[in-house]
N, CA, C and O of each residue as an XYZ file, in Angstrom:
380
protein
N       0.851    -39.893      8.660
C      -0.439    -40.546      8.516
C      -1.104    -40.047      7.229
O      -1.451    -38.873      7.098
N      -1.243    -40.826      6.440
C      -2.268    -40.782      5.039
C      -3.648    -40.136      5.512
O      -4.301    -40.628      6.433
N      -4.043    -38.993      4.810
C      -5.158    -38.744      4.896
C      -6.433    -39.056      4.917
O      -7.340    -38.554      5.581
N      -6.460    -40.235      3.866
C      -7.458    -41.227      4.094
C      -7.670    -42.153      5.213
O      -8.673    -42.834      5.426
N      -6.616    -42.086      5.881
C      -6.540    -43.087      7.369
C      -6.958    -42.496      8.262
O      -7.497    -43.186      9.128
N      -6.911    -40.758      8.517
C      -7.417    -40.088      9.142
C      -9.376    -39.862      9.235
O      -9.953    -39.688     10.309
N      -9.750    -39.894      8.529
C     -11.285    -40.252      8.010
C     -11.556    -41.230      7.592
O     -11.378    -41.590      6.429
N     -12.165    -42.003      8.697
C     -12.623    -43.109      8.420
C     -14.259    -43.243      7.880
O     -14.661    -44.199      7.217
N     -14.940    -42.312      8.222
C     -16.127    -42.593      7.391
C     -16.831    -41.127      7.663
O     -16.333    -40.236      8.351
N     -18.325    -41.057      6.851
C     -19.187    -39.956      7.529
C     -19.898    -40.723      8.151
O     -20.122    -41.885      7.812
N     -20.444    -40.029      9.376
C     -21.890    -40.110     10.023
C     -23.177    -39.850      9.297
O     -23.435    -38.672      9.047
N     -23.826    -40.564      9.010
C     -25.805    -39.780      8.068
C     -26.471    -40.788      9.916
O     -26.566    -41.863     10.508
N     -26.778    -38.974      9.969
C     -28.286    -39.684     10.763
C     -29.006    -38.641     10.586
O     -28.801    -38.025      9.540
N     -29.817    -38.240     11.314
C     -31.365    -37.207     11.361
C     -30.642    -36.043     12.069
O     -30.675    -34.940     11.523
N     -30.078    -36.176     13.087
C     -29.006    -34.985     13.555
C     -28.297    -34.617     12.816
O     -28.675    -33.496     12.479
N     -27.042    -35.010     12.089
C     -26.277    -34.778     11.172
C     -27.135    -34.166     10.117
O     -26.809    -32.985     10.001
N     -28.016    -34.459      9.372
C     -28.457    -33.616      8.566
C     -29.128    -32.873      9.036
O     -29.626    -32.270      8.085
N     -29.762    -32.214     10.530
C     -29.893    -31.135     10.530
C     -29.119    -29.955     10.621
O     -29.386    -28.785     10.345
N     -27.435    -30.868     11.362
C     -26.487    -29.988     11.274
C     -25.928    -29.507     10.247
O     -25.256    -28.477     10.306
N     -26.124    -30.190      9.136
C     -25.302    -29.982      7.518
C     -26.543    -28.925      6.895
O     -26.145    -28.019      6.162
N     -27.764    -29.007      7.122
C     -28.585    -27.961      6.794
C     -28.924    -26.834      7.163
O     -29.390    -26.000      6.387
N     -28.702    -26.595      8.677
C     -28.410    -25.728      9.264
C     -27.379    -24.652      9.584
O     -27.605    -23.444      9.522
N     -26.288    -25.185      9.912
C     -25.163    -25.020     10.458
C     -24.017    -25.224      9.675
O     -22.889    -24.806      9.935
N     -24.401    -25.963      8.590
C     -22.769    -26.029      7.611
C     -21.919    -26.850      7.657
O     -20.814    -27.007      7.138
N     -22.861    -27.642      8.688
C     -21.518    -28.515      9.596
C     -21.309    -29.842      9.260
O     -22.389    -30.408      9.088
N     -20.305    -30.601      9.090
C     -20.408    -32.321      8.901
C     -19.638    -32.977      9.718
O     -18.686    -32.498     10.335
N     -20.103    -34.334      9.758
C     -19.459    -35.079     10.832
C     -19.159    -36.119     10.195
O     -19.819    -36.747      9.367
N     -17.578    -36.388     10.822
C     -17.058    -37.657     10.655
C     -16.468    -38.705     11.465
O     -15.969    -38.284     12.508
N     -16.368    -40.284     11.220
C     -15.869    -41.009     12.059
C     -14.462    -40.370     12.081
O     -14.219    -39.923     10.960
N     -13.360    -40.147     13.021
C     -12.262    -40.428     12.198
C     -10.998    -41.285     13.209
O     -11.227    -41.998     14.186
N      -9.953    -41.021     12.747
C      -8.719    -41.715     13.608
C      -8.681    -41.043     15.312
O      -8.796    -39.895     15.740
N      -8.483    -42.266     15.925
C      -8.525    -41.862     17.246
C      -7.444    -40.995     17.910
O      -7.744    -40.241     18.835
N      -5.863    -41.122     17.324
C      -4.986    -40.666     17.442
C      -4.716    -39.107     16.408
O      -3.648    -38.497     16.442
N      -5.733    -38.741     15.672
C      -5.595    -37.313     14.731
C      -6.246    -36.355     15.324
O      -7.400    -36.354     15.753
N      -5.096    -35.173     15.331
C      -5.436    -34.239     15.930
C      -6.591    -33.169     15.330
O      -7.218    -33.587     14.357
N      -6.916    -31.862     15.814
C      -8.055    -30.563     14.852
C      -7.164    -30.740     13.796
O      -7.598    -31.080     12.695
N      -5.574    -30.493     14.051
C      -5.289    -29.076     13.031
C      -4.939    -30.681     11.614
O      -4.990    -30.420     10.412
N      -4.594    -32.301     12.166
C      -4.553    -33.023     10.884
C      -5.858    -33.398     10.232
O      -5.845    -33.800      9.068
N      -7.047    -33.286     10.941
C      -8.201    -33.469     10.626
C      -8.945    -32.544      9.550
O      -9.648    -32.879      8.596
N      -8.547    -31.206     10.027
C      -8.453    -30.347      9.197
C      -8.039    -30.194      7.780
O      -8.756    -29.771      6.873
N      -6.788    -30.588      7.684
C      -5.974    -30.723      6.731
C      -6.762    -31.858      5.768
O      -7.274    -31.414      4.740
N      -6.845    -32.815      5.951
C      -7.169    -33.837      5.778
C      -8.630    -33.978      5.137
O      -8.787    -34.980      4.440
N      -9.736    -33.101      5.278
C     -11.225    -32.402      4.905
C     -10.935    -31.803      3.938
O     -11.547    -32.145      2.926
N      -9.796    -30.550      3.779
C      -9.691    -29.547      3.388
C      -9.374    -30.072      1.694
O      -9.854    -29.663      0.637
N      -7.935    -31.593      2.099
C      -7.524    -31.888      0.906
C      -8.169    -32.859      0.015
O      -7.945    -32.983     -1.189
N      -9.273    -33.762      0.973
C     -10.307    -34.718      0.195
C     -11.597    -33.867     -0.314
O     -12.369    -34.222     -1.205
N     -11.646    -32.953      0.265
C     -13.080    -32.657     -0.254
C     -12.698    -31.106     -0.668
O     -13.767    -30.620     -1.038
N     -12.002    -30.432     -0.740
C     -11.401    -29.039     -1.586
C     -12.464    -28.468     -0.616
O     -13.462    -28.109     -1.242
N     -12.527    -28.340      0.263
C     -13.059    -26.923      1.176
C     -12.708    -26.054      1.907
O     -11.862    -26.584      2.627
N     -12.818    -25.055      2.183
C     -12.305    -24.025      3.359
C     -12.704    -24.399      4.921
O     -13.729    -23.823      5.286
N     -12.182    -25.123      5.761
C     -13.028    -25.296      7.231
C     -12.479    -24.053      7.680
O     -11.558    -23.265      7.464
N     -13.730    -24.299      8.587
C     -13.726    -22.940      9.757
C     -13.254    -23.330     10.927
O     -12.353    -22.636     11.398
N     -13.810    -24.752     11.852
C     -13.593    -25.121     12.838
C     -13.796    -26.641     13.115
O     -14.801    -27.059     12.542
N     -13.013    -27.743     13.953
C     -13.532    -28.433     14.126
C     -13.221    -28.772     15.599
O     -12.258    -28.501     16.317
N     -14.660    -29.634     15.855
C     -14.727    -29.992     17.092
C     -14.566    -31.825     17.069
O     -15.121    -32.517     16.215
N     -13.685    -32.388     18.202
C     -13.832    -34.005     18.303
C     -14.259    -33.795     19.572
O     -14.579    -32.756     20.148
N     -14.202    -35.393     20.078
C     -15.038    -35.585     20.788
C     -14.628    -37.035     20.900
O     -14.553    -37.633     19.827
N     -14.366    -37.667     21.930
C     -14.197    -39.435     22.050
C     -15.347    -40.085     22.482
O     -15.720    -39.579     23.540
N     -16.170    -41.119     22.062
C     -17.202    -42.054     22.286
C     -16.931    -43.246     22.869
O     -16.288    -44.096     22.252
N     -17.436    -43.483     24.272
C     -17.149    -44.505     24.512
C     -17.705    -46.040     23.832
O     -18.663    -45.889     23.075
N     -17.326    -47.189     23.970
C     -17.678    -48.370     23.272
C     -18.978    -48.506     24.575
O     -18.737    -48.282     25.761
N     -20.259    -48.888     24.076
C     -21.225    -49.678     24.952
C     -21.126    -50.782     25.244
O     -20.872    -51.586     24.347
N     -21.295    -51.257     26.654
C     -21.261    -52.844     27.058
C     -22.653    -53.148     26.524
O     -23.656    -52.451     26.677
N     -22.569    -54.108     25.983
C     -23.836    -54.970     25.423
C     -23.657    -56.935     25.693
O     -22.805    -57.772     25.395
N     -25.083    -56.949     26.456
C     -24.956    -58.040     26.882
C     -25.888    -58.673     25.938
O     -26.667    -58.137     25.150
N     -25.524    -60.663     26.304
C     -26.591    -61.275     25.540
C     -26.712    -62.576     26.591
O     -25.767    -63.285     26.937
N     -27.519    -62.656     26.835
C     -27.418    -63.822     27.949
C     -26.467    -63.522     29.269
O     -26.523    -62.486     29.931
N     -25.853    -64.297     29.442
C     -24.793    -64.540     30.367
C     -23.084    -64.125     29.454
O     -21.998    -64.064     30.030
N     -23.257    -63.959     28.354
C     -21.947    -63.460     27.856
C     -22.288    -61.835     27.914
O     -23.491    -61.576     27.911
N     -21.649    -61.053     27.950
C     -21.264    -59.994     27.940
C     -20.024    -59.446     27.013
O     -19.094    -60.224     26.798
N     -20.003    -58.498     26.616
C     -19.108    -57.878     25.463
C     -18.922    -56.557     25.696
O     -19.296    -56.093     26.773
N     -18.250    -55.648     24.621
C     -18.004    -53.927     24.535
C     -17.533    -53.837     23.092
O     -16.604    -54.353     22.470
N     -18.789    -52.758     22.703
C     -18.385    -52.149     21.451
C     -17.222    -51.558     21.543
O     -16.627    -51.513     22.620
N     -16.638    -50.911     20.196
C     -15.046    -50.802     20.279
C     -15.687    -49.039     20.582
O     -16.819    -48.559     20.516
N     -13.842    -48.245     21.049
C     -14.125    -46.706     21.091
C     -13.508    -46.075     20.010
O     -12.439    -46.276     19.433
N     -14.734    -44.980     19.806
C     -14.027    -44.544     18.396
C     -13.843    -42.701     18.982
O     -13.953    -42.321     20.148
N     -13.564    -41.886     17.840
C     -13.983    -40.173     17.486
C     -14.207    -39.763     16.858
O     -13.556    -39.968     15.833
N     -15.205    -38.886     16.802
C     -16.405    -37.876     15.933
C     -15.368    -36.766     16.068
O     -14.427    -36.338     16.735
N     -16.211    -36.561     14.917
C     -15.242    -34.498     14.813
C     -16.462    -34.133     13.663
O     -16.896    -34.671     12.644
N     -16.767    -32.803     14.504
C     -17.485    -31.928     13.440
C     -17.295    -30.858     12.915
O     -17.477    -29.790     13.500
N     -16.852    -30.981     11.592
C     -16.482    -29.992     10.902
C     -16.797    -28.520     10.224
O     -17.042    -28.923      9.087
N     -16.944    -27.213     10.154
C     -17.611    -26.364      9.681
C     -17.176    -25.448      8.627
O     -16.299    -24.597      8.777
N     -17.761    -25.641      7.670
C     -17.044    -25.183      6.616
C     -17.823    -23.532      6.628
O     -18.882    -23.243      7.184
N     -16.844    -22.542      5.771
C     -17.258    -21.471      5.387
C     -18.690    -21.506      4.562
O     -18.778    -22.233      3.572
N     -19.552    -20.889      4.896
C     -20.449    -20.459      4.322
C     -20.782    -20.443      3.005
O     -19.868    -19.882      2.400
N     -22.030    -20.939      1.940
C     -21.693    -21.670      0.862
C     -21.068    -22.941      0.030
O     -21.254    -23.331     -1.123
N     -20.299    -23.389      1.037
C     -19.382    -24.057      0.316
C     -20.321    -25.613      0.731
O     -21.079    -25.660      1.700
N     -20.079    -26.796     -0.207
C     -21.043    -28.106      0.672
C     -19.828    -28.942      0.122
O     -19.171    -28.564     -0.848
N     -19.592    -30.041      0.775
C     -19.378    -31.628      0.480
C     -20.093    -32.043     -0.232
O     -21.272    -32.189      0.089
N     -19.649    -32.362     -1.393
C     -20.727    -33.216     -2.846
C     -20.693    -34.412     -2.154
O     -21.733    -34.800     -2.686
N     -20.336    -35.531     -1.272
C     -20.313    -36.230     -0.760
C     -21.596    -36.298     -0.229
O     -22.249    -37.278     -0.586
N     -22.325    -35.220      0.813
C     -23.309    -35.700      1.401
C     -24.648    -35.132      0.649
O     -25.799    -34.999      1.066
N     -24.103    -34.874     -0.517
C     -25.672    -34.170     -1.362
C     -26.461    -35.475     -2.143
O     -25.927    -36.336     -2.841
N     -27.763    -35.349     -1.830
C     -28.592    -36.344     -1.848
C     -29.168    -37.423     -1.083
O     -30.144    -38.149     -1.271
N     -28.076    -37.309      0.068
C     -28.198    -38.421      1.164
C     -29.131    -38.655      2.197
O     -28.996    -39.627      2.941
């Protein structure tokens, strides 16, 4: 699996940046089938950082209705990443 297939996007919300300001930490969408240790890999080689730890996590899709039709968002996984101390993602600076 290509590394880029493994990360599919970042998360920016109001949580996330308190975690990236706080805690060091960033979050990403990523592949449902990638494990810590390719996720890892995969941070380490797009964005040149040292991680410390990461955590996933699976999200379920929400049923969302509209009338009488009914639907389901798709399911994805978060993983939050923690890099060594000092170090940032130029990615999420300014955001």
């Amino acid at each position: 699996m290509n590394v880029h297939d493994i990360i599919k996007r970042p998360l920016i919300t109001e949580k996330t940046n308190r975690q990236k300001e706080e805690y060091n930490q960033f979050v990403f969408e990523v592949s449902r089938d990638a494990n810590r240790v390719q996720i890892k890999k995969a941070v380490e080689e797009i964005f040149k950082v040292n991680v410390i730890r990461v955590r996933t996590s699976q999200t379920k899709g929400k049923i969302k209705r509209r009338g009488n039709i009914s639907g389901k968002r798709r399911d994805w996984k978060k993983a939050v990443v923690s890099v060594m101390p000092g170090e940032r993602i130029g990615f999420f600076e300014g955001v």
